[in-house]
C-alpha positions, 0 to 999 in steps of 0.5 A: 500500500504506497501512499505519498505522504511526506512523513508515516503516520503515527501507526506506521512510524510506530510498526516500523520503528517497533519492527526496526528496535524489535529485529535489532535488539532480538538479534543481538540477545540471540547472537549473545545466547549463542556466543554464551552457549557454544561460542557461535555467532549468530551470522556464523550458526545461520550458515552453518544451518543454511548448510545443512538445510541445503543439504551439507553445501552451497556455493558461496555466493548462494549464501550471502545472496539467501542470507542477505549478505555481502561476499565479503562478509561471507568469505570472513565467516567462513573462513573462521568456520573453516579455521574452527574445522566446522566447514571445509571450502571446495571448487565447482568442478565444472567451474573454477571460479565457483566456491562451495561451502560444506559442512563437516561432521563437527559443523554439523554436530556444532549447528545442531548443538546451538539449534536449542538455543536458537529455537529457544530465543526465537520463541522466548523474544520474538513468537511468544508475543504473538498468537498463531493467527499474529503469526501468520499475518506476519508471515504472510506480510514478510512473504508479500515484502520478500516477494516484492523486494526479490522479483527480478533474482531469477536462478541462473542455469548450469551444474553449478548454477546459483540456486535463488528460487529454492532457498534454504534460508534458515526459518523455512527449512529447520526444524522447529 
């Protein structure tokens, strides 16, 4: 619904800086609980469960693109995973320049060990808040937004082809 008003309204000024304050300080407390319960970062545990998600591996840039964030800061998390012997990095056999990301049994172990954690802070700061149907508005309303700002991402064809339509972002294909 665009409207071309020069300010928000006061509802909409207050869902979307409720939905701002909300998403920052809810992700901050979920990467602390990770940190405290098995030394993982959020962004780092979010990969690895991308991971496994999508199978045991994804190519690198699959990645920052489903989680929405930079190849550099892909290449940063992962190679501290790597270092960690969470993750091992591979070529794509049919394409030199094509980086793959592949969980090790020890990530494996690793991501499911900070899973609790993670479902648990989901649910303790975010959908204890909201009734089933609040729920699914918002998912419908997330969906509609995600749709709307991805349209034009159309997956690309080939063995090693980055994969867009079918994301394994993590919320849609972990257990919970």
């Amino acid at each position: 619904m665009a409207r071309s008003q020069p300010f928000l309204s006061e509802p909409e000024g207050l869902a979307w800086s409720g939905f701002l304050r909300s998403h920052a300080l809810i992700t901050r407390q979920l990467d602390a609980d990770l940190r405290a319960a098995g030394g993982l970062t959020l962004s780092e545990f979010e990969i690895l469960l991308h991971l496994a998600g999508a199978g045991g591996e994804r190519r690198m840039a699959q990645i920052a693109h489903d989680l929405v964030l930079t190849g550099g800061g892909v290449t940063r998390i992962v190679a501290r995973l790597e270092k960690e012997g969470l993750i091992e990095r591979r070529s794509c056999p049919k394409d030199g320049r094509g980086i793959f990301a592949v969980l090790t049994p020890r990530g494996r172990a690793k991501q499911l060990a900070a899973q609790k954690v993670h479902l648990e802070g989901v649910r303790r700061f975010f959908l204890s808040h909201a009734s089933d149907g609040e729920i699914r508005l918002l998912g419908r309303l997330f969906g509609r937004a995600l749709s709307a700002m991805t349209a034009d991402g159309a997956a690309s064809e080939g063995p090693c082809a980055l994969v867009s339509r079918e994301s394994a972002r993590p919320g849609r294909n972990h257990p919970g």
